[in-house]
C-alpha positions in Angstrom: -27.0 4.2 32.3 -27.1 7.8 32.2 -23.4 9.7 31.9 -23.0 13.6 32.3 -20.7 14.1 28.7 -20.8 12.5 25.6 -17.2 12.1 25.6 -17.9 9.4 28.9 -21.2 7.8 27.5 -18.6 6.8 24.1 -15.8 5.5 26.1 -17.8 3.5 28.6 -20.6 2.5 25.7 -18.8 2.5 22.6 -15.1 1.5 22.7 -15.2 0.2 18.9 -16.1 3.5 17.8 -13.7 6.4 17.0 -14.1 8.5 20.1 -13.5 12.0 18.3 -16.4 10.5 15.9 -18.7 9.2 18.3 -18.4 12.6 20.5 -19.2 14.8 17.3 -22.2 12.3 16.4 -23.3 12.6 19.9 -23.6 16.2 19.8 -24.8 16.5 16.0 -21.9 18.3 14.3 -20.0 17.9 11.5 -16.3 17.2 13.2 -13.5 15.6 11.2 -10.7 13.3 12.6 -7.9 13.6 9.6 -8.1 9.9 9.9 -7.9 7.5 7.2 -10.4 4.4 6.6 -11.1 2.3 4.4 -13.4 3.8 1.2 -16.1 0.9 1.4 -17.1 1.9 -2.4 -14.2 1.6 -4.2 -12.6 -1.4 -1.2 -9.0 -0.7 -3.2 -7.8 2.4 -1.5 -8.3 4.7 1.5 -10.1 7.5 2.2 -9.7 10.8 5.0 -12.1 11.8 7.5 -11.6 15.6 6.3 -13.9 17.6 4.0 -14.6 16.5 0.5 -14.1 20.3 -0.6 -10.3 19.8 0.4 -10.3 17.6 -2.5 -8.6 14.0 -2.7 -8.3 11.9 -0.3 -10.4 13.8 1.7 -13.9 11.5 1.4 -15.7 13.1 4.3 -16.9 11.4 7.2 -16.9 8.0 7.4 -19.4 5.8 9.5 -19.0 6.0 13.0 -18.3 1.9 13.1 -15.8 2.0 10.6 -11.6 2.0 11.9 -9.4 4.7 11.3 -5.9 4.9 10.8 -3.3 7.4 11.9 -1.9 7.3 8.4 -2.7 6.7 4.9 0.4 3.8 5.1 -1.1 2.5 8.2 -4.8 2.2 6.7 -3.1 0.6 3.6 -1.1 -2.0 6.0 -3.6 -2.3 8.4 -6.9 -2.6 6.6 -6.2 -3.6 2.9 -2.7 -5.4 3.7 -3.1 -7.8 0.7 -2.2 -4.7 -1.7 0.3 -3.2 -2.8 1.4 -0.9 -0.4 2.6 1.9 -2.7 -0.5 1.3 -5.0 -2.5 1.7 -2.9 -1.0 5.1 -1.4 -1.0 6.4 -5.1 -4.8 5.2 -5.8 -5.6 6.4 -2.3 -4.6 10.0 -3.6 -5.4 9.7 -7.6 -2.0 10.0 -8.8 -0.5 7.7 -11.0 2.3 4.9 -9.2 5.3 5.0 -11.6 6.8 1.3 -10.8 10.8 1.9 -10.8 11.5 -1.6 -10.4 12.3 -3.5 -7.1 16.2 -3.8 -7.4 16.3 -7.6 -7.2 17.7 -9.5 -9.9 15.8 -12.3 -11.8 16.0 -14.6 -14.7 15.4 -13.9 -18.0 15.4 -16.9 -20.3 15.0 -15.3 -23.4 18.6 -14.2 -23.2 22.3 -16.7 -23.6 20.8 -18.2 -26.0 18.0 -19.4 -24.2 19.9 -21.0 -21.0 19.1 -17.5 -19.0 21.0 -14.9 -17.5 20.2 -12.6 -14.5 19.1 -9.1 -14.6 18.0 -6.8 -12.3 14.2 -5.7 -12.2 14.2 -1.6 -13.3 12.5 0.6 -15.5 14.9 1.6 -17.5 18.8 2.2 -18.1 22.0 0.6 -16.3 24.2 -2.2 -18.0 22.5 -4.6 -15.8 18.8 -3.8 -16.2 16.1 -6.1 -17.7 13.5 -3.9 -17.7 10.1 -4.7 -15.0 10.0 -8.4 -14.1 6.3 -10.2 -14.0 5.2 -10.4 -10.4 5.1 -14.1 -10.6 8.4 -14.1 -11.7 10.6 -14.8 -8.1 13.3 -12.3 -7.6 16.4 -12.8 -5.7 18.5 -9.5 -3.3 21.5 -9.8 -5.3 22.8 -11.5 -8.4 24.8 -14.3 -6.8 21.8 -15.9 -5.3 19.8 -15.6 -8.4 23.5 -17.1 -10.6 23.0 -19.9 -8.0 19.3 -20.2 -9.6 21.3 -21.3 -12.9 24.1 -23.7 -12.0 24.0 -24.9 -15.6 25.6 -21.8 -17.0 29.0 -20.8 -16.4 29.3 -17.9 -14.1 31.1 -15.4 -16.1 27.9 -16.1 -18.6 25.6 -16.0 -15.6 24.2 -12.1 -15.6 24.8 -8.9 -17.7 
C-alpha cells in the first residue's frame, strides 16, 4: 500500500509505534516526544525522549518500538510497576530518595521487655517513632490495629 503522508502510512501500518516517533523516523529527523520509556540499559528507572544535552532524564530518543509514557509516574507504574514508585522517580532523575517513613505503625520486639510494643515507621523525631521499619516487616494504618497484633500485652503497655 502506498499512502500520501507519513503521518497516514504510521497510523494505518504501525499502530504499536509512537506516532510522533514513527512520523519523525519516517521523514529522517531528529524530533523528540517529552515522553518517558523505559531506559533498557539500566531496566531500574526511566528515561525522556528529549535531548541528552538537557541533562537528566533526558536520554535521547528511544527506539521507535519501545512505549512511552505521558509521565515519569506513569512509566514507573506502567512499565516497571514492581518498583518502588518513588525510587524509581528519584533514580529516574539522579537524585537521592530520602525515605521519611510510611506513617504506619509496626512492632518492635526489642522493646517491653521483649513482649513488643508498636511504633510508627519514621525517620526520625516524635514520642512515637521507631525509626524506618524493614520492608518485610508488615505495618498496620493506625496503632490500634497493630495493638490488636499483640493481645498478649496490656494495652496501656501496647505502643509508645
Amino acid at each position: 500500500t502506498i499512502f500520501e503522508t507519513p503521518e497516514e502510512c504510521c497510523k494505518t501500518s504501525f499502530t504499536w509505534v509512537e506516532p510522533d516517533a514513527c512520523v519523525a523516523d519516517s521523514e529522517g529527523i531528529a524530533s523528540f516526544t517529552d515522553k518517558f520509556y523505559i531506559d533498557t540499559i539500566a531496566g531500574s528507572k526511566c528515561a525522556q525522549d528529549c535531548d541528552i544535552a538537557n541533562g537528566l532524564p533526558c536520554m535521547g530518543n528511544p527506539e521507535s518500538n519501545l512505549q512511552r509514557f505521558d509521565t515519569v509516574g506513569d512509566c514507573c507504574n506502567g512499565g516497571l510497576g514492581w518498583l518502588d514508585t518513588d525510587k524509581c522517580i528519584a533514580d529516574t532523575n539522579d537524585v537521592a530518595l530520602v525515605d521519611q517513613g510510611s506513617g504506619n505503625w509496626y512492632v518492635d520486639f526489642a522493646l517491653n521487655e521483649s513482649k513488643g510494643q508498636c511504633v510508627k515507621d519514621c525517620a526520625v523525631g516524635g514520642p512515637s517513632c521507631g525509626g524506618l521499619k524493614d520492608q518485610s516487616t508488615v505495618g498496620y494504618a493506625t496503632s490500634a490495629q497493630c495493638c490488636a497484633y499483640l493481645s498478649w500485652v496490656e494495652p496501656g503497655d501496647c505502643s509508645l
